[in-house]
C-alpha positions in Angstrom: -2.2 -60.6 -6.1 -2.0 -60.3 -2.0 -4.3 -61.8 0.0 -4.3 -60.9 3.7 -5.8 -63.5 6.2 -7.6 -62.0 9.5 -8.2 -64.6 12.1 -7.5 -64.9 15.7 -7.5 -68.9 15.1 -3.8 -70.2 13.9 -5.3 -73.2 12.6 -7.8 -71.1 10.9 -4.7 -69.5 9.3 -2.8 -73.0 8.4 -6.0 -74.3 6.4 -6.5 -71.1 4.5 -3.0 -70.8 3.3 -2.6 -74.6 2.5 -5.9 -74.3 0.1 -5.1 -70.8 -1.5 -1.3 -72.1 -2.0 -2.4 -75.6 -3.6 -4.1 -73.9 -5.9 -1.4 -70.7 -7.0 -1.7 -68.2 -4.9 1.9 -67.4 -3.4 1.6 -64.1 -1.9 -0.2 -64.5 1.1 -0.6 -62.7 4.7 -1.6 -63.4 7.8 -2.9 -61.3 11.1 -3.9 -63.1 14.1 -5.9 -59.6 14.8 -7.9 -56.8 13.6 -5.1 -54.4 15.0 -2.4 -56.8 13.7 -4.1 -56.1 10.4 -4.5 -52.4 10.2 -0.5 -52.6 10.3 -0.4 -55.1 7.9 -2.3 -52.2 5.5 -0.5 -49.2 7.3 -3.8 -47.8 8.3 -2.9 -45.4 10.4 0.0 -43.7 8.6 -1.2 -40.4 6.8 -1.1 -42.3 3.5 -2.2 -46.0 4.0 -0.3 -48.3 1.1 -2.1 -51.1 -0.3 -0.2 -53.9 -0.6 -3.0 -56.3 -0.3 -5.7 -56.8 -3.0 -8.1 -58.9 -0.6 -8.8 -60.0 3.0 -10.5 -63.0 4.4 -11.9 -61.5 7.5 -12.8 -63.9 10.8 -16.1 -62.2 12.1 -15.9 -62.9 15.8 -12.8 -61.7 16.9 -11.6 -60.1 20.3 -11.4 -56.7 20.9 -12.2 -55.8 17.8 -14.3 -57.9 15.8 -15.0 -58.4 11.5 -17.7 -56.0 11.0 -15.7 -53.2 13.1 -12.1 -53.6 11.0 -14.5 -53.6 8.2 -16.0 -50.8 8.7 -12.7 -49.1 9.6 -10.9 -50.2 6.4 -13.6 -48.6 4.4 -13.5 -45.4 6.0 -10.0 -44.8 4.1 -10.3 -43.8 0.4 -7.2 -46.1 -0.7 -8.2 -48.9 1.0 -11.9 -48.7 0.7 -11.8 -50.6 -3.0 -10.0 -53.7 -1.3 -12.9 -56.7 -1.4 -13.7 -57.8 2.3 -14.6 -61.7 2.2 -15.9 -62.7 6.1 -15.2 -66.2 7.2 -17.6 -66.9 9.8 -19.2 -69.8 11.7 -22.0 -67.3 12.9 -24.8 -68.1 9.9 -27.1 -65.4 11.8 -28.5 -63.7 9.3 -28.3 -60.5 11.8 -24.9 -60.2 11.7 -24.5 -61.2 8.0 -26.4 -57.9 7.3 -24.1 -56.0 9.7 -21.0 -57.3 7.9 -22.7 -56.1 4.8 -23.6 -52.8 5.7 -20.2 -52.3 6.5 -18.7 -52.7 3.3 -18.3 -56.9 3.2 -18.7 -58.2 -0.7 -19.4 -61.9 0.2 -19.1 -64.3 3.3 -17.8 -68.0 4.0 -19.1 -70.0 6.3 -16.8 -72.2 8.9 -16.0 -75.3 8.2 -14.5 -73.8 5.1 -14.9 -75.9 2.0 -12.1 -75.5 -1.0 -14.2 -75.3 -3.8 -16.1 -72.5 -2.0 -13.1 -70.7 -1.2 -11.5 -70.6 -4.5 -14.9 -69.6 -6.5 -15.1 -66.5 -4.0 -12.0 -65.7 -3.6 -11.3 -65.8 -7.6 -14.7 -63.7 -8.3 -13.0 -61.2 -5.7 -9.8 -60.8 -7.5 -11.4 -60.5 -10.5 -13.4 -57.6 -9.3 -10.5 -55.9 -8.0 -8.5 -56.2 -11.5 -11.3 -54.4 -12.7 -11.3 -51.1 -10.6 -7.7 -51.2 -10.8 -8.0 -51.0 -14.3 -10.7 -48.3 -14.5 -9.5 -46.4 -11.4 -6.1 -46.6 -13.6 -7.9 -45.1 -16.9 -9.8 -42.3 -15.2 -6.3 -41.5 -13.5 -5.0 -41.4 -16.9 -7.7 -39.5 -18.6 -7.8 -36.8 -15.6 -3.9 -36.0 -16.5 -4.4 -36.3 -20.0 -7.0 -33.4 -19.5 -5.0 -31.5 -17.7 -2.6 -31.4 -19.7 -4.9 -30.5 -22.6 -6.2 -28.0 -20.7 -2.7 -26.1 -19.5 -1.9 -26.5 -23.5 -5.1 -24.7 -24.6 -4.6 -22.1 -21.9 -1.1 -20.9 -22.6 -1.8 -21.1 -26.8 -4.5 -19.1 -26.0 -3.5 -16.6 -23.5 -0.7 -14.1 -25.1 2.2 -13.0 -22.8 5.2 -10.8 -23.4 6.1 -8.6 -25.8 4.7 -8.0 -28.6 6.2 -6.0 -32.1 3.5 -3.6 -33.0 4.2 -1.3 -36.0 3.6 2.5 -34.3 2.2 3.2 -38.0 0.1 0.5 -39.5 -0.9 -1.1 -36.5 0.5 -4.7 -37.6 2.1 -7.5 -35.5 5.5 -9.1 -36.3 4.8 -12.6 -35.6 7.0 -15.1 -34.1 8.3 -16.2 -37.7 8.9 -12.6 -38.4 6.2 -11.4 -40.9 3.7 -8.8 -40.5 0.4 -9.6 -39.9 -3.1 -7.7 -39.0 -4.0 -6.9 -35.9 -7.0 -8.7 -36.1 -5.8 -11.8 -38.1 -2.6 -12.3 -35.3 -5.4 -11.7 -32.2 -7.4 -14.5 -33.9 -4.5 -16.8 -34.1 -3.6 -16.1 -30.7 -6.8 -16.3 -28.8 -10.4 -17.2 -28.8 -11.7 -13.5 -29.6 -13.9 -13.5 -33.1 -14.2 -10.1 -34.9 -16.6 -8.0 -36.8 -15.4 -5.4 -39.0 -17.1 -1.9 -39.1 -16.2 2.3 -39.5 -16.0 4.7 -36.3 -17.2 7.4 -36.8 -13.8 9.6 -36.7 -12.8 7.1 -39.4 -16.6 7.6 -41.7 -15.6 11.3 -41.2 -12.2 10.7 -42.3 -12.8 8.3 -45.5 -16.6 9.9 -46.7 -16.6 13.8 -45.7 -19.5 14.1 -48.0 -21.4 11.9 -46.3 -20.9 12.0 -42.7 -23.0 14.9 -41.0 -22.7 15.9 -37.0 
C-alpha cells in the first residue's frame, strides 16, 4: 500500500522513509509541500486518482499548512476515505482539534518515535483495507441490482408483436403453442386476474335470466 509523506523538512522526509522501509513498506512518496502533494494525488484534475492509501501530514507548513491540505483533500469524494496522519511538533491541543475537524484520523508528535509510527500507521492501513473492501461490495451489490432490476423490467414489460388468434382470442407463444389470453399476460407481466361475465356475454350465455 502507498504512503505519501508531506513535509517541508527533508530530513523529516529521510527518517520517515528509513523507519517505514525497515520495517516493509516499499512504496513510498514524498512532497516537500501541500501543493507538491495535491499533484502527487492529481487533485485538481476533474477526476483525482488515488494512488496513495495514506499520508503523514507535517502541520506547520508554508503557504499552506496541514490542517488546510487536509481539509482540501477531504473536500473530494475519491480522496476523502484516504487516512490523514499529522506529524506535528505543535502538542497545542488547539490546533490538534483543528486538524481534527478537518478530517485528521490520528496525530504524531515530533521527535517521531518508531514504535509509535508503525502502530499508527499499521491501524491506518488497516482501516483503509476495510472501506476498500466494503466500498468495493456495495459497488458490487449496486450493479448486481441493476442488473436484476433491467432483467425484471424487460421479462416483465412485453414488446413487439404479438400472434393473437382473430377468433378465440389466444396467444401463440414464443415456443409456438396457444395459450389464454389471460394465462400468457400472467406469464408476461405482473397483472393478476379475476374472472367474471359482462353483461353482453350474461345476455348471450343465460337469455332466461338476464333482464334490461
Amino acid at each position: 500500500m502507498a504512503i505519501l509523506i508531506v513535509d517541508d523538512s527533508p530530513d523529516q522526509h529521510l527518517l520517515l522513509q528509513s523507519i517505514l522501509t525497515k520495517a516493509g513498506h516499499t512504496d513510498i512518496r514524498t512532497a516537500d509541500s501541500a501543493q507538491a502533494a495535491f499533484r502527487e494525488l492529481s487533485l485538481d484534475a476533474p477526476q483525482p486518482s488515488v494512488p496513495i492509501d495514506l499520508v503523514l501530514m507535517d502541520l506547520l507548513m508554508p503557504e499552506i499548512d496541514g490542517v488546510t491540505a487536509c481539509k482540501r483533500l477531504k473536500t473530494h469524494e475519491q480522496l476523502r476515505d484516504i487516512p490523514v496522519i499529522m506529524v506535528t511538533a505543535n502538542h497545542d491541543l488547539a490546533n490538534l482539534k483543528e486538524a481534527f475537524a478537518a478530517g485528521a484520523m490520528d496525530y504524531i508528535t515530533k521527535p517521531v518515535k518508531a514504535v509509535e509510527l508503525l502502530a499508527r500507521v499499521a491501524s491506518a492501513l488497516t482501516l483503509k483495507q476495510e472501506m476498500d473492501c466494503r466500498k468495493a461490495r456495495e459497488a458490487e451489490l449496486r450493479r448486481s441490482n441493476e442488473e436484476l432490476q433491467r432483467a425484471l423490467k424487460e421479462v416483465k414489460v412485453l414488446r413487439g408483436l404479438i400472434p393473437i388468434c382473430a377468433s378465440c382470442k389466444k396467444i401463440r407463444n414464443d415456443g409456438g403453442f396457444w395459450q389464454q389470453l389471460e394465462e400468457y399476460l400472467g406469464e408476461h407481466s405482473e397483472a393478476e386476474f379475476s374472472h367474471g361475465l359482462c353483461q353482453p356475454c350474461i345476455k348471450k350465455l343465460y337469455p332466461g335470466v338476464y333482464q334490461d
